[in-house]
Steps between C-alpha positions, in 0.01 A plus 500: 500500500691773483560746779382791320163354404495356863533812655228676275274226568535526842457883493103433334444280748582734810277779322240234446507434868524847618200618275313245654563570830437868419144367390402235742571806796273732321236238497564403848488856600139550717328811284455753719177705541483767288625845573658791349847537487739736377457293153187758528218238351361146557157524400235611295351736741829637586521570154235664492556707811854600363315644174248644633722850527761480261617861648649302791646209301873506578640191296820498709263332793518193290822282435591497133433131550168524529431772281473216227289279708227789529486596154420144436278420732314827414543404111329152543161653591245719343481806272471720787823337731734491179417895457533545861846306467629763206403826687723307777750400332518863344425723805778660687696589179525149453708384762380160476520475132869624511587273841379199288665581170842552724502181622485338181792263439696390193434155451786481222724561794426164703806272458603341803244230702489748797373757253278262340378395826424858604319545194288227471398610935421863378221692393622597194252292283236657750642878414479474138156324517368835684660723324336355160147497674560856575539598153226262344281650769581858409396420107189341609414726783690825499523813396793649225603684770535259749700204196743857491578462858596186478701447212717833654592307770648230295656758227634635812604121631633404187692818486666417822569111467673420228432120523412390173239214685333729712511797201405283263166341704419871597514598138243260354291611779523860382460407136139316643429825669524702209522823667642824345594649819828263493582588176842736607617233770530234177679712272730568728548127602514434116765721476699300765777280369440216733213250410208585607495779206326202274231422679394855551491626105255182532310607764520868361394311153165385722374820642260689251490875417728789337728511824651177459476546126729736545745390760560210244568702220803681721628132596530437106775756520664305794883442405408122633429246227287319712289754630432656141434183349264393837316895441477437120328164557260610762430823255357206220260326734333838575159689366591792592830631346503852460630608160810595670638214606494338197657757303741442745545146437457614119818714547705246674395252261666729224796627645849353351630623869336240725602135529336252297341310758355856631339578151357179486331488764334850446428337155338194652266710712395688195351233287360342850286810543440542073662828452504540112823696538729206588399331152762733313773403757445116492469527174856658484609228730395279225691630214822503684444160696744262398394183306472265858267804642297562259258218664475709816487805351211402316299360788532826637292706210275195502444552899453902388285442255296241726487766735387788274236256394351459830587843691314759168729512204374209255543692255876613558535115575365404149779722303759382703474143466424557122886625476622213762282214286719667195829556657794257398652572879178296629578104546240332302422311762347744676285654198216237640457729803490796316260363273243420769550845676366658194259294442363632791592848458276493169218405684457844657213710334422884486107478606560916411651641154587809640244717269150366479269299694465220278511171726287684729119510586299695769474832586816609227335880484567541823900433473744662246743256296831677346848546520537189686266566798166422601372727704176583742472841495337671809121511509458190232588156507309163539578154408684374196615164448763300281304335225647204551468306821756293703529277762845422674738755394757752567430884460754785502428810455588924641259741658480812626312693754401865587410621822170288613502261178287215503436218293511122472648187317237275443620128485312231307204702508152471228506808307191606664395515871711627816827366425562518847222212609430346194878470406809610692644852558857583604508894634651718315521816777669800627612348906642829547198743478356584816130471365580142464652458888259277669418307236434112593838356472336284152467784327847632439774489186493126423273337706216243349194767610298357781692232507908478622699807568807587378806608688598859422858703463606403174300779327680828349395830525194610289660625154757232488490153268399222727589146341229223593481126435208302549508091460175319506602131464197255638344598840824702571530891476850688486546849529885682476506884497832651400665189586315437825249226551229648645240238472529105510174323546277185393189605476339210578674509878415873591131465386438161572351657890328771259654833392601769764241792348197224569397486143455219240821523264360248243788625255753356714410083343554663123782302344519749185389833399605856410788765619361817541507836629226640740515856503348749794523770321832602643826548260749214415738394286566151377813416230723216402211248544565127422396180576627129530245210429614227780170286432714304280799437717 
């Protein structure tokens, strides 16, 4: 054998033998009674003593060594310890949060057997372990204010250790906190040039609302490829993109100035999140693709027009794979494609023409039908209905509300009766007037009435156009509101204990039936009203 390999093998074997000795003295050790030491806690009732006044905590009284050992132990119980654990772990400004996060090592760094030795002895599995049951406690448990806290203290770790291990773990544990509050620590890490900057556009990319919106639309100016592409990419996998940003990617997408792989990755994110706009640029791309790129060029209006399909724009998507099904820079072989794509696209029907109510039935007096609108004007109403009736199937359609509107979408309702008992009725609703403030949370913009609320923030301002899609497909119930999905249900699961008003909802078993409007006599607007039959797909 050779004297290298000897020597290694020997090496193993004398940190075999010294782990085990290590081991066999801890078991051999007598336990001593318990006590309290400066490691501050060794049982539950000292637990509980300690957080019985968090005014007095002082988290330097325990060794950072055991700070994970206490989180864990307090983690492992009930609702009440894992709460008491996070106001712990957060008291004092956080010392203990910031203690633990400090002692974090980079694991990429272990290379010799000494270090490998040290690592496998510490308590660095045991850190990271507390540190993620602080944070899944704080979603399940705490307050916004209290997730803010604690994903400052690791923008503020990250921002002082730039180990790309230790970053890069405390990053995914701010994306899961999703707090907005850290928002201006992770722009300026993503501005960094070391590399961590990736992994917080991603977590930036995770945390909802206009703040981070908006922080990612200033990183798609960033003079660093990767950090543009990264923001641009974490822009398309959004709801919420404020018309800003993607004018922004629109311009960037256009400009002759900026490198190619810059515009197209702006482009990319544009047909991921269906903006009509970026059909005239692919479509230039197209033209002036050479022969061996036309394939790829065409995927990409294909993947557009896909897109416009599903977002709200069938109808855009329709023209513009008439001209691609027609264009001689198109490989044939991917005319199949296109061919299927409008199939579907011709499905869509207008259930309004825009000036009369024929296709309707109910209460028509009490709407007006013209110049494109149907509209419930104030102090008239009632129910009308589409004459035809449907039963799994895709609606889109535009409303709009004044101050205090009310009405309802009735779903696969008879054209007679309650809609909302003897068929199904999503809300149609003003959340922001205070008349309506303490309604029961069922009764609000999108939620099945008496049945499953919806969740609320996606609504604009009365006055404004608010896009809505509704899917009914089987016993499952979709709601997106300007490009938000509000509601997600089977109905069979959230009744199946009985409805949360208490009353019989014998409309929820109807497989088929009519789309209608169910007016309070309150004023609103309806337009752009179509429909896709699914019962046959």
């Amino acid at each position: 054998m050779p004297l290298k390999r000897l020597y290694i093998v020997i090496t193993m074997l004398l940190v075999f033998v010294m782990v085990r000795t290590i081991l066999n003295m801890s078991a051999d050790t007598p336990t001593p009674a318990p006590a309290k030491t400066n490691s501050g806690i060794t049982n539950e009732s000292d637990v509980k003593e300690l957080l019985e006044d968090e005014a007095d905590f002082n988290s330097k009284e325990v060794e950072t060594s055991g700070i994970s050992e206490h989180l864990l132990h307090l983690f492992s119980g009930n609702a009440e310890d894992r709460k008491q654990g996070m106001r712990w772990a957060i008291s004092s400004g956080g010392d203990a949060i910031m203690r633990l996060c400090g002692a974090l090592t980079d694991r990429s760094s272990v290379g010799s057997i000494e270090n490998l030795l040290t690592s496998a002895l510490s308590e660095e599995a045991s850190r990271r372990e507390a540190i993620h049951g602080l944070v899944m406690t704080s979603l399940s448990q705490g307050s916004a204010e209290q997730r803010g806290k604690i994903a400052g203290i690791f923008g503020q770790v990250v921002l002082e250790n730039r180990s790309e291990d230790v970053s890069g773990f405390l990053l995914n544990e701010i994306a899961l906190l999703g707090s907005e509050e850290v928002v201006p620590q992770l722009l300026q890490i993503a501005s960094s040039t070391d590399n961590t900057n990736r992994a917080a556009v991603m977590a930036l990319g995770a945390i909802p609302g206009l703040s981070s919106s908006v922080a990612l639309a200033e990183l798609l100016k960033s003079p660093l490829e990767l950090v543009m592409r990264e923001s641009a990419n974490a822009i398309s996998q959004r709801q919420d993109v404020p018309q800003e940003s993607q004018k922004l990617l629109l311009s960037i997408a256009r400009s002759t100035s900026e490198e190619v792989s810059r515009r197209d990755a702006a482009l990319e994110a544009l047909i991921q999140l269906g903006n009509p706009d970026a059909m005239t640029i692919a479509m230039s791309g197209l033209k002036e693709s050479s022969p061996e790129n036309r394939g790829l060029c065409s995927d990409r209006l294909i993947k557009l027009a896909s897109r416009l399909e599903e977002t709200r724009y069938e109808s855009y998507a329709l023209n513009y794979l008439n001209a691609l099904l027609i264009s001689r820079s198109v490989p044939e072989n991917r005319k199949p494609v296109i061919r299927k794509l409008l199939e579907r696209c011709r499905k869509w029907t207008s259930i309004y023409d825009g000036k009369s109510s024929e296709g309707w039935i109910g209460d028509i007096s009490g709407y007006e039908f013209g110049e494109g609108e149907i509209q419930c004007r104030e102090g008239s109403g009632g129910e009308i209905y589409t004459a035809s009736e449907y039963s799994d199937f895709l609606l889109r359609f535009e409303f709009k509300l004044w101050p205090g509107s009310n009405n309802g979408l009735g779903l696969r309702t008879p054209s007679r009766g309650n809609a909302a008992y003897v068929g199904m009725e999503c809300q149609i609703i003003d959340n922001s007037f205070e008349k309506y403030a303490n309604l029961n949370p069922y009764q609000y913009h999108g939620s099945i009435y008496g049945v499953q609320p919806a969740s609320r923030g996606a609504q604009k301002p009365v006055g404004e156009w608010n896009f809505q899609e509704v899917r009914c497909q089987g016993r499952r119930v979709t709601v997106v509101l300007n490009g938000k999905t509000i509601l997600d249900i089977d109905i069979d699961a959230v009744s199946e204990n009985g409805t949360l008003d208490g009353k019989d909802h014998p409309g929820l078993k109807r497989t088929i039936g009519h789309i209608g409007f169910l007016g309070h006599n309150d004023p609103v607007a309806f337009r752009n009203l179509r429909v896709l039959d699914l019962s046959s797909n």
